[in-house]
Structure formats: C-alpha cells, structure tokens
C-alpha positions as a Markdown table, in Angstrom:
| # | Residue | x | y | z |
|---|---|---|---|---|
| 1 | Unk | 45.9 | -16.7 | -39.1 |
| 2 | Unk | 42.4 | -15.9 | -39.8 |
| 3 | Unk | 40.9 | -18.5 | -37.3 |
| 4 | Unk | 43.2 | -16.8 | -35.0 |
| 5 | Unk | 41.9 | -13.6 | -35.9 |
| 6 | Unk | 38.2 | -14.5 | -35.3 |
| 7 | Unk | 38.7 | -16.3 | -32.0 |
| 8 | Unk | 40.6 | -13.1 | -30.4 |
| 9 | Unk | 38.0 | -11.5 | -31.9 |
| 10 | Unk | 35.3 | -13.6 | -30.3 |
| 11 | Unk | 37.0 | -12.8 | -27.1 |
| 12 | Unk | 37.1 | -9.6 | -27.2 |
| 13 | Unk | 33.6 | -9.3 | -27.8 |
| 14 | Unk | 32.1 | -11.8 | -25.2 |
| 15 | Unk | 34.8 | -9.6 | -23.0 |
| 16 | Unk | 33.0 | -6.4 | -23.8 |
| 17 | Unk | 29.6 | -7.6 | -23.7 |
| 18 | Unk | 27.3 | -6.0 | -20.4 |
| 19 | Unk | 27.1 | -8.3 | -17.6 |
| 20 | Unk | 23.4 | -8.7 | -18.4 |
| 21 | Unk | 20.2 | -7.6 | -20.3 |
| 22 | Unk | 18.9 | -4.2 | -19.2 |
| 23 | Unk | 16.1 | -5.0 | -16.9 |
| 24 | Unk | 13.2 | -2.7 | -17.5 |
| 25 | Unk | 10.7 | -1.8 | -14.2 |
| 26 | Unk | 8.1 | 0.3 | -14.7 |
| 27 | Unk | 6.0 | 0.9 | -11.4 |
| 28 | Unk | 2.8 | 2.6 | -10.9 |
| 29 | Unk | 1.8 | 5.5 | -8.4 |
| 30 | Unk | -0.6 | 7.0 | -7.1 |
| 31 | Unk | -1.0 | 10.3 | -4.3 |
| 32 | Unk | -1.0 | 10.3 | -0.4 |
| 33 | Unk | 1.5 | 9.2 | 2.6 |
| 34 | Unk | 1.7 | 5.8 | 1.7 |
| 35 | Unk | 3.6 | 6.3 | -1.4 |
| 36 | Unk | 6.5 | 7.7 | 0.0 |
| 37 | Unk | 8.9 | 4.9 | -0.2 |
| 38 | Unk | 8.5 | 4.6 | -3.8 |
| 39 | Unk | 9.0 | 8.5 | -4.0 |
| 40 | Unk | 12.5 | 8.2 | -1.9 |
| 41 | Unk | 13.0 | 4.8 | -4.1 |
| 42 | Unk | 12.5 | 7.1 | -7.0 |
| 43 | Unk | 14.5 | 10.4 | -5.7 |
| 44 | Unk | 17.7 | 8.2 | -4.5 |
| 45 | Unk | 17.7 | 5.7 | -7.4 |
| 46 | Unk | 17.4 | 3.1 | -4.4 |
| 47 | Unk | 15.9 | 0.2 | -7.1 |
| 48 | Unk | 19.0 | 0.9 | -9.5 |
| 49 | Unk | 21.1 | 0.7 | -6.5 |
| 50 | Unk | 20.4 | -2.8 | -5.8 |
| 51 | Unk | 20.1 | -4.4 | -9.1 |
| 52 | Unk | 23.5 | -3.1 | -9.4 |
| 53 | Unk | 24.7 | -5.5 | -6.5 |
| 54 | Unk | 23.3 | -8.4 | -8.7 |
| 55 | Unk | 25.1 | -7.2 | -11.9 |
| 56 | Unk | 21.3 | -6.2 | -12.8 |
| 57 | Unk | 21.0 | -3.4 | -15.7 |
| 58 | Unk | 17.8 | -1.9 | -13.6 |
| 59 | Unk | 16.2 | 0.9 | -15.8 |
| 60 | Unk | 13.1 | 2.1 | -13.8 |
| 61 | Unk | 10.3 | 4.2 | -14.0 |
| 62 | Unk | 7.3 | 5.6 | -11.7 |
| 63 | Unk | 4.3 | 5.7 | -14.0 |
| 64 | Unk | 1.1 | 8.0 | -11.9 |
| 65 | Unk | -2.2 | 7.2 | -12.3 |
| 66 | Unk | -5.2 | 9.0 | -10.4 |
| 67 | Unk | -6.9 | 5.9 | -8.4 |
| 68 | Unk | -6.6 | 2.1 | -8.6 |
| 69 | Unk | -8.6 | 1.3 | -11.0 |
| 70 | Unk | -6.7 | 2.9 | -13.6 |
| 71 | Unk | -3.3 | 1.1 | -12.0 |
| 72 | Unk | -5.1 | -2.3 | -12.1 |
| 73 | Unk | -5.8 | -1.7 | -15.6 |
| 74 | Unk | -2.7 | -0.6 | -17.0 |
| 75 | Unk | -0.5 | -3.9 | -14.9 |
| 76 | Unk | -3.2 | -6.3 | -16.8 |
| 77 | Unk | -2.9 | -5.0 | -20.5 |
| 78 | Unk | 0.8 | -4.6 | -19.2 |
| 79 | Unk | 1.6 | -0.9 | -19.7 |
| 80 | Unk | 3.0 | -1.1 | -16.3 |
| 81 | Unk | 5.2 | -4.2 | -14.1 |
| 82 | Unk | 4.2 | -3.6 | -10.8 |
| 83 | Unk | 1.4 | -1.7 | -8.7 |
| 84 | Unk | 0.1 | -0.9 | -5.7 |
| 85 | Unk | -2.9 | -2.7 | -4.5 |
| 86 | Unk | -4.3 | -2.5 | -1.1 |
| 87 | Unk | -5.1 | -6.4 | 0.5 |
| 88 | Unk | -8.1 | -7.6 | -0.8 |
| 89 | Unk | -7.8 | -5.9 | -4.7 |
| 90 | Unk | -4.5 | -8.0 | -4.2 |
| 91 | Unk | -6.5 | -11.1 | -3.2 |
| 92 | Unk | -9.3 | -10.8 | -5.5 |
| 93 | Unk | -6.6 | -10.0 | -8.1 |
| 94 | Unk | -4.4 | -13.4 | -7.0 |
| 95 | Unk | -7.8 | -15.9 | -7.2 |
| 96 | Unk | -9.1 | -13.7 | -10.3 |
| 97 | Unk | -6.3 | -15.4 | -12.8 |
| 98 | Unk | -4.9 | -17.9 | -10.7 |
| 99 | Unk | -3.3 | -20.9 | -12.5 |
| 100 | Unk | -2.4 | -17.9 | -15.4 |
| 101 | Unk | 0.6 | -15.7 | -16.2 |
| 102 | Unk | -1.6 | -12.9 | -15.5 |
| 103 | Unk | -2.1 | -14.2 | -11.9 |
| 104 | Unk | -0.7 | -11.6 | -9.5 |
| 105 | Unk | 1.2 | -11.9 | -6.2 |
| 106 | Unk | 2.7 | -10.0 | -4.2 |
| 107 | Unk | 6.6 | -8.5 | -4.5 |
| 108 | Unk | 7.0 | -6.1 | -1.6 |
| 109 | Unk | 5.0 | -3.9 | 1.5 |
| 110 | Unk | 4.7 | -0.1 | 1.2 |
| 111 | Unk | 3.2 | 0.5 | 4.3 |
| 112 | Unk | 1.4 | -1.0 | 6.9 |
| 113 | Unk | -0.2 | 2.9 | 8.4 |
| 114 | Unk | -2.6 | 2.8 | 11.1 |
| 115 | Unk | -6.2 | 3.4 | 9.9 |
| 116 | Unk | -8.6 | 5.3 | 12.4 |
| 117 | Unk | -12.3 | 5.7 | 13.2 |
| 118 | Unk | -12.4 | 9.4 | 14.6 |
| 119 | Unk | -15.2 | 11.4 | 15.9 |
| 120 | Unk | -15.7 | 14.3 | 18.1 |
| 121 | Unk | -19.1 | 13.0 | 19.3 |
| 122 | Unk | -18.7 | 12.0 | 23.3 |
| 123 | Unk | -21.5 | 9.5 | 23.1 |
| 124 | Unk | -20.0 | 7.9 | 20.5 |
| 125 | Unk | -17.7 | 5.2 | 22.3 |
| 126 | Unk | -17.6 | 2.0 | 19.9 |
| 127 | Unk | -19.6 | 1.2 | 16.4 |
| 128 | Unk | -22.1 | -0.2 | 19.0 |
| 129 | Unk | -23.0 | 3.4 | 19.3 |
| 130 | Unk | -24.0 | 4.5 | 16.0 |
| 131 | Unk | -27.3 | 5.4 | 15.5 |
| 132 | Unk | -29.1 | 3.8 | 12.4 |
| 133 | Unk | -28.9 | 7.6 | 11.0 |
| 134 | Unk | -25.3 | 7.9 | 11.8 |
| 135 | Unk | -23.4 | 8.4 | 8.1 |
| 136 | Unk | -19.7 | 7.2 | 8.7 |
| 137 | Unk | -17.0 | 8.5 | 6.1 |
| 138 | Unk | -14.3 | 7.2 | 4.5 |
| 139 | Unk | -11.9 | 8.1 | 1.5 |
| 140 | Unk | -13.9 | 5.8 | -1.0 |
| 141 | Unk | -16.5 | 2.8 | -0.6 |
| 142 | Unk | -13.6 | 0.4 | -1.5 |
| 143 | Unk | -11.0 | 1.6 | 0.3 |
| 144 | Unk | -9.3 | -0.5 | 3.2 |
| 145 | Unk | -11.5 | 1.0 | 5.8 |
| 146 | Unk | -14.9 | -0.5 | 4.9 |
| 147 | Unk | -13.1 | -4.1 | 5.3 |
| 148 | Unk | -12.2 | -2.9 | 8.9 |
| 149 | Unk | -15.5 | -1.3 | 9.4 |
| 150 | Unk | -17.5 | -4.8 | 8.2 |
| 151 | Unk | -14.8 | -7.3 | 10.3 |
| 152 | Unk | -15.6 | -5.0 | 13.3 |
| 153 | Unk | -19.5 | -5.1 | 12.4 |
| 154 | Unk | -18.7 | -8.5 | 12.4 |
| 155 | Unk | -17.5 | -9.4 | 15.7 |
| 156 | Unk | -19.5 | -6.5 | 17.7 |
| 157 | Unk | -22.4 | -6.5 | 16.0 |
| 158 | Unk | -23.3 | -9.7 | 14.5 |
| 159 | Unk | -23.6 | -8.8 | 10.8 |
| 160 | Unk | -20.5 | -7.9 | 8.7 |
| 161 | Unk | -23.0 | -5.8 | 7.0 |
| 162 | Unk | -24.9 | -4.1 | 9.1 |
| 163 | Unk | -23.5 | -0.5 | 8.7 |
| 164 | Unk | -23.0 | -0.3 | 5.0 |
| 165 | Unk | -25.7 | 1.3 | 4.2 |
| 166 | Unk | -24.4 | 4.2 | 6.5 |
| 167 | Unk | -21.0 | 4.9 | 4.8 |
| 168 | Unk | -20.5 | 7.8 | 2.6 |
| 169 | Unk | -17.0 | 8.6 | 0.6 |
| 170 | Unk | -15.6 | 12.1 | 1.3 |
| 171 | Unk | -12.1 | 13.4 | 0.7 |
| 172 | Unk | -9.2 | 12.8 | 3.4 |
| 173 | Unk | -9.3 | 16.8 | 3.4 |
| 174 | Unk | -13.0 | 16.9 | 3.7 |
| 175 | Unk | -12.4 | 14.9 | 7.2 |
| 176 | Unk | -12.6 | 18.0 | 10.1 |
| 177 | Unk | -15.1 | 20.1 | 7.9 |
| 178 | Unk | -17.4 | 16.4 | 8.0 |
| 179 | Unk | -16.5 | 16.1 | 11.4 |
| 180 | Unk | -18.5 | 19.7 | 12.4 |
| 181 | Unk | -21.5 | 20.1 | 14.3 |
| 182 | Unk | -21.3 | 23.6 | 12.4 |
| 183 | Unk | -22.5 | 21.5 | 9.2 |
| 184 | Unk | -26.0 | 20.4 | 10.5 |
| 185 | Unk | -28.0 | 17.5 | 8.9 |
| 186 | Unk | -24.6 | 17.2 | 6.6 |
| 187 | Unk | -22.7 | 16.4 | 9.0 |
| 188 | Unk | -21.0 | 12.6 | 9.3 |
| 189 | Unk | -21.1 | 11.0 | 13.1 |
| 190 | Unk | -17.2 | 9.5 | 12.5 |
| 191 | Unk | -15.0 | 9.4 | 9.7 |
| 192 | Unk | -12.8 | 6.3 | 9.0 |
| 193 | Unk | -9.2 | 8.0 | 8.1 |
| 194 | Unk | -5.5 | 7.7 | 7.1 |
| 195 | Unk | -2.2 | 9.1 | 8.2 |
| 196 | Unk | -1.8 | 12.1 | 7.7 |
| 197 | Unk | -5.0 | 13.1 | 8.1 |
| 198 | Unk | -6.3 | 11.3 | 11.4 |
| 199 | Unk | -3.1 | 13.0 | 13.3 |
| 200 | Unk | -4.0 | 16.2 | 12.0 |
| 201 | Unk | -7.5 | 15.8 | 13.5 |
| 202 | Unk | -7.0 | 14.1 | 17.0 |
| 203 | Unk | -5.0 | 17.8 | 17.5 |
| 204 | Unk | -8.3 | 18.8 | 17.7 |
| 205 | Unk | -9.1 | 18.5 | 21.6 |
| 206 | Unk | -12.8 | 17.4 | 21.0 |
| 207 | Unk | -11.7 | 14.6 | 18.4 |
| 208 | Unk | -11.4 | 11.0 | 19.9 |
| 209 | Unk | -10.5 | 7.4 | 18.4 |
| 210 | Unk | -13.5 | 5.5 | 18.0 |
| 211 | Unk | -11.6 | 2.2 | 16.8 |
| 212 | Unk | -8.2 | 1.3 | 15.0 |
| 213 | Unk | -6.8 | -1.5 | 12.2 |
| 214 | Unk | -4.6 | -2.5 | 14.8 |
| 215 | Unk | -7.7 | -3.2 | 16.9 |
| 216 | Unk | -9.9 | -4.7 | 14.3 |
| 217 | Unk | -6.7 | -7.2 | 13.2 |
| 218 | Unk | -5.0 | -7.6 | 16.3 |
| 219 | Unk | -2.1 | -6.4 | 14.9 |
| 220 | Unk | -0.5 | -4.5 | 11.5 |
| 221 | Unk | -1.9 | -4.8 | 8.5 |
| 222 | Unk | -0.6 | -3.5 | 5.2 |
| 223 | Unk | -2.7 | -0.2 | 3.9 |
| 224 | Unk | -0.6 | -0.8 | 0.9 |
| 225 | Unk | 1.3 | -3.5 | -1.3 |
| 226 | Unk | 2.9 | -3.7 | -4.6 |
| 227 | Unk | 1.9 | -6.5 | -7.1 |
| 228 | Unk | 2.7 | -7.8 | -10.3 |
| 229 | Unk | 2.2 | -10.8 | -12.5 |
| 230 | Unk | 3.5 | -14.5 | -12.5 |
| 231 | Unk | 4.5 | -14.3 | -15.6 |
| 232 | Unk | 6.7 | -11.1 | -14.8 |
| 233 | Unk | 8.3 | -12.6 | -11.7 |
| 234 | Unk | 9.4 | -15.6 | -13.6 |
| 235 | Unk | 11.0 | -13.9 | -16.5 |
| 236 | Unk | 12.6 | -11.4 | -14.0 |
| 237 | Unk | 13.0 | -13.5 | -10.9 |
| 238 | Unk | 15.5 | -11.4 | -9.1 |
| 239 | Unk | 12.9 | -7.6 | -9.2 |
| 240 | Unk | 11.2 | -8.4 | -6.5 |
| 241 | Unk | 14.4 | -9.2 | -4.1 |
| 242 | Unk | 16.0 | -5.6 | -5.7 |
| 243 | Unk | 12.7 | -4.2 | -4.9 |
| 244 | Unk | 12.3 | -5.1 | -1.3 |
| 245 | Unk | 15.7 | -4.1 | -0.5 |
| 246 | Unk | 14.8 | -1.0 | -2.0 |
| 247 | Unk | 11.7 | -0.6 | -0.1 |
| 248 | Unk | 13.2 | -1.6 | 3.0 |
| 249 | Unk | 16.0 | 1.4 | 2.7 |
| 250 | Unk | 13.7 | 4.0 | 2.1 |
| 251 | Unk | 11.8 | 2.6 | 5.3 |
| 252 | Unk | 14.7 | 2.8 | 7.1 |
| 253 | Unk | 15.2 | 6.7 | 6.2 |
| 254 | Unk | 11.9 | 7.1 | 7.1 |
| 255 | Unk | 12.4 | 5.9 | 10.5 |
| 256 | Unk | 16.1 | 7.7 | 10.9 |
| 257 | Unk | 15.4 | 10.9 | 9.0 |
| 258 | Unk | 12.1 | 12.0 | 9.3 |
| 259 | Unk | 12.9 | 15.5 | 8.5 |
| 260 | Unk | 14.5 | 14.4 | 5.2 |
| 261 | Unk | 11.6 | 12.3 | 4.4 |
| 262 | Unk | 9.2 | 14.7 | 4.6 |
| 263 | Unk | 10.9 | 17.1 | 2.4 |
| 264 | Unk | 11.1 | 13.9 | -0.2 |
| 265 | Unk | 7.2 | 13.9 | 0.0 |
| 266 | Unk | 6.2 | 17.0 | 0.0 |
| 267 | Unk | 8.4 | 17.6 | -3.6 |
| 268 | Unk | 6.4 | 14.9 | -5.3 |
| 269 | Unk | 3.0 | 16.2 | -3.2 |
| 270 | Unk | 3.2 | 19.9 | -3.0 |
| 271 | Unk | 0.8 | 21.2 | -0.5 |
| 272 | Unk | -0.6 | 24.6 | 0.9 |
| 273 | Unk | -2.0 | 23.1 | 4.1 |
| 274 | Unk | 0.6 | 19.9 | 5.0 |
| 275 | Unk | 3.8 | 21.8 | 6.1 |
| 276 | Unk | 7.5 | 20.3 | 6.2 |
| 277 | Unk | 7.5 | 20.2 | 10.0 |
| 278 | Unk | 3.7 | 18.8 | 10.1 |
| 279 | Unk | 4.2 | 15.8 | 7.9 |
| 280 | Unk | 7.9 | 15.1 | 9.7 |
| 281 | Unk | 5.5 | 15.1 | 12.9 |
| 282 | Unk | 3.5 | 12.3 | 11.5 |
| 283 | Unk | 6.2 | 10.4 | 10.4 |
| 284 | Unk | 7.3 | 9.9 | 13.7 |
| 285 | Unk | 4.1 | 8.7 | 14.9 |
| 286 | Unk | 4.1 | 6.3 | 12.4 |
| 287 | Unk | 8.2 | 5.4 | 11.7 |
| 288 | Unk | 7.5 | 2.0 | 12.3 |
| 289 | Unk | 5.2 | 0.9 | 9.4 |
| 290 | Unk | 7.2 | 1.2 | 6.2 |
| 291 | Unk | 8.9 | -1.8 | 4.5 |
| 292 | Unk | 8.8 | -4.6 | 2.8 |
| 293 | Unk | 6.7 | -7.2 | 4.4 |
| 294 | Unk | 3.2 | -7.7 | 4.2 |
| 295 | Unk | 0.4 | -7.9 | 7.1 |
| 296 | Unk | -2.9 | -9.1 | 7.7 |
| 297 | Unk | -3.0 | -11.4 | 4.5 |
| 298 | Unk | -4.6 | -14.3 | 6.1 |
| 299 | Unk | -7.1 | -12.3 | 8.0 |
| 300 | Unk | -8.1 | -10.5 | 5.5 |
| 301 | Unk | -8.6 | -13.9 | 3.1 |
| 302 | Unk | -10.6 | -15.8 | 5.9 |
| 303 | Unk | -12.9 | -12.5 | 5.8 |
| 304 | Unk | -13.7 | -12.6 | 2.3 |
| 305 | Unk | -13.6 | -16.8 | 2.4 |
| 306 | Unk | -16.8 | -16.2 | 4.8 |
| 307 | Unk | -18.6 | -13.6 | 2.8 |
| 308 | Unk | -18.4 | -15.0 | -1.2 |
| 309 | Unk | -15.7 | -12.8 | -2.2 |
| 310 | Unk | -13.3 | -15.5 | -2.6 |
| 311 | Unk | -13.9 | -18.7 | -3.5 |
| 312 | Unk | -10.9 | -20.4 | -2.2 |
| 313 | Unk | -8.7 | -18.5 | -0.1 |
| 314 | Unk | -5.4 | -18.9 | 0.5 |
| 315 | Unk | -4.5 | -21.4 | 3.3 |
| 316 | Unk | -1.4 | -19.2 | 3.7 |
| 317 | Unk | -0.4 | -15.7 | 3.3 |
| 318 | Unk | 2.9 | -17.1 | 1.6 |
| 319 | Unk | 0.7 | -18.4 | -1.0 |
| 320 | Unk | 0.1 | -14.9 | -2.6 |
| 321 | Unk | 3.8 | -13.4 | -2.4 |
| 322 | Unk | 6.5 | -13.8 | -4.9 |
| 323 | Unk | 9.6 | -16.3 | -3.1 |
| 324 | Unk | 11.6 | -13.3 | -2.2 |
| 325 | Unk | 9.2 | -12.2 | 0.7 |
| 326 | Unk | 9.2 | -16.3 | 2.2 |
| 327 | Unk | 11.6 | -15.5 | 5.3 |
| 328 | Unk | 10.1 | -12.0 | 5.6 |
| 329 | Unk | 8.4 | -11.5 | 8.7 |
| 330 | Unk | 4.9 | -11.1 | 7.0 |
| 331 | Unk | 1.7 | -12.7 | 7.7 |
C-alpha cells in the first residue's frame, strides 16, 4: 500500500510540475527611433507571447543604459543577455572572443533605418565636394555613419580615410542649428543623420541629400542588431527563435499601425519637440526597415578585413548569427 501510495504520489507530482524551467531574458536599451521594436516588444509582452507557443516560461526584462559602451559592458560581465550593437561593434565583438563562450553572435535585426548625409549648401553635390575645411557631423565618432562616410571615401576618393580628420560629433537635435549659415565659423558643411532627424530636416526647402547607406551599400543595412553570447544561445537555444518572432511582430505593427506605433514610442521617449503625428509621419517613410534580419554583414566585414580592424572576417554573414536567423533573408 505504501509503494502504491508513493508512486500515485510521484504521479501527481511529475503531473503538476511546469512544462519547463522559467527562462530568464534580460535585454538592454538604449534611446532613439531604432529602439522601438523592443519598446512595442516590451508594451505588448510580444517575447512572452511567443515562448508561450514553445511551452517557454519567458520572464523578460528591458534593462536602459545611456550609450553602448555601458550595454557592451554589462552583456560581458553578464548583467544583461542580449544587446544592441550596431554592425561592426557586433563584428569586432564576434572575432574579439571567438572560439569562447563569451563570443557573441547575432540573435535578431532591430532596424535597418536609412542613414543620410544632409546639407543645405548648393555646391555641395557629393563628398567630392567638401572642402579640406569642411567639418561633417555625426551623432558620435563611432557611430554607423563614419563607416559609411570612410567606404564612400573609399570608393570616390581613394582613401577610406581621407575625411576623418573633418568629422565632429554633435547631437541628432543639434542637426538644423549645425546646419545654419546663421552660426558662422561654427557652422558644419553636412551632417551625417538618422531617422527621425534627417526627415525633420529635408522639410527644410534649402536642405538636400548629399549621399545615403542605401547608396554607400547598395542596399539595406542594419543601423541596429541585438547580440548575445555563445554560451547564452546554447543553454537557451530556443530565445533567439522567440525573439525574432517577436521583433518581427512589432515590425509588422510598425508597418500597419503607424499611428499606434508612434504613440508606443513616444511613452517610453517623451518629447517637447517630436509630436505624435510627426513621428507617425516618419514611420511611414521608413515602414519597411524593422525586423528581424540582418543587412550589410558581409560588406561591412570585407571593410574592416581591408583596413586591420579584423583579422579574419567572416567568409559569411551566416557565420556571425545564431541558427535561428539561417533561412532569414539577411546578408
């Protein structure tokens, strides 16, 4: 009887038992446009949502840190899972540990936002025409731009290097006052920008597009990627599937409910100057470039193969994502 007694026991148990371990994601955040899918991700529980289709126990949380350094700090001492990197911290990042647990890869796209070289100069037709003087600003000296400013130096002008010396880092806000003739001697010649920033500018009828990253790559390329570790993909190899169903939701109400999307962003990133009707405006200039695959990997690699920043660069961009982005339409 009491061997019958412990087996029922036994059964009721294993019975009652969750379906699986309680699978903790922490993500990190930063500010601007490009995080909104991980603010709608966030709002509608759109992570949780998913794990639940795979029985997953998905607790997650949205950790905010002010710039990427911070971010790429926390992920290594592993106060955070996954962050955002833009491509080349990612690559750097992905050679920088390889053959390690603490080697990271890529688990999902954010965005893939056109970048833009403005100015409201009318000589000022291609880079070819910026004077040695010139200064050319852009949100910081690491930020996706200057890659797209030194492959366009690159091809155009010979040396990938050439106009370094003329960039200057300025705040995205900062980008129309920069832009003045009104400022004199410190005033910049063109200013290397972001969504929203660059639409909010080209309203102005004596602003004009100097050059684009769909130009410079022939194509997309992701402004923004999430990372995280080998070692955290292999003991939680079904995230980054949950997470790019995730992302690719939110992109979806991106692209079908601009309105609503805008009111998600503007609750995580009150503003007194970027109105609900103003950012919805944007994101329909720009509906297209949320979701989960990545761009512009390989090109980006071959770039800093040439110029020492990596040592060996992948031969593939499928070489630096985790296995659930393989059949993604990335490159």
């Amino acid at each position: 009887m009491r061997g019958r007694l412990c087996s029922l026991a036994a059964l009721i148990a294993f019975f009652a038992a969750p379906a699986s371990a309680q699978e903790p994601v922490r993500i990190g955040i930063g500010f601007g446009l490009a995080f909104l899918p991980a603010y709608i991700c966030e709002d509608l529980k759109l992570v949780e949502k998913y794990g639940k289709e795979l029985h997953l126990d998905v607790k997650v949380s949205y950790q905010r840190y002010i710039g990427a350094g911070p971010m790429q700090q926390a992920i290594s001492s592993g106060a955070i899972d996954v962050a955002p990197f833009g491509t080349a911290p990612l690559l750097a990042a992905w050679e920088k540990a390889k053959g390690t647990p603490q080697q990271i890869f890529a688990v999902s796209g954010l965005t893939s936002m056109p970048l833009a070289l403005l100015s409201n100069q009318s000589n000022l037709r291609t880079i070819a025409d910026l004077k040695p003087t010139d200064r050319i600003a852009m949100p910081s000296l690491t930020a996706p731009q200057m890659y797209l400013l030194q492959m366009q130096a690159e091809k155009s002008l010979g040396q990938y290097d050439r106009l370094d010396g003329q960039v200057v880092a300025l705040p995205p806000s900062d980008l129309v006052a920069a832009l003045s003739p009104a400022n004199g001697a410190g005033a910049v010649a063109a200013y290397f920008a972001s969504p929203p920033y660059s639409e909010l500018a080209l309203r102005d009828g004596a602003m004009r597009t100097v050059l684009t990253s769909a130009q410079v790559i022939n194509g997309k390329s992701s402004f923004l990627l999430l990372g995280a570790s080998h070692a955290y993909i292999e003991s939680h190899p079904q995230i980054p599937a949950v997470i790019d169903k995730a992302m690719d939701e939110a992109a979806r109400i991106i692209h079908d409910d601009p309105r609503r999307a805008a009111q998600i962003y503007l609750t995580h990133e009150p503003s007194r100057t970027l109105s609900s009707p103003l950012i919805e405006a944007v994101l329909k200039d720009i509906r297209d470039e949320f979701g989960s695959p990545v761009y512009g990997v390989k090109i980006f690699a071959d770039f800093m193969g040439r110029h020492g920043e990596l040592k060996s660069p992948p031969r593939s961009w499928k070489e630096i994502v985790a296995p659930a982005l393989l059949n993604s339409p990335s490159s």
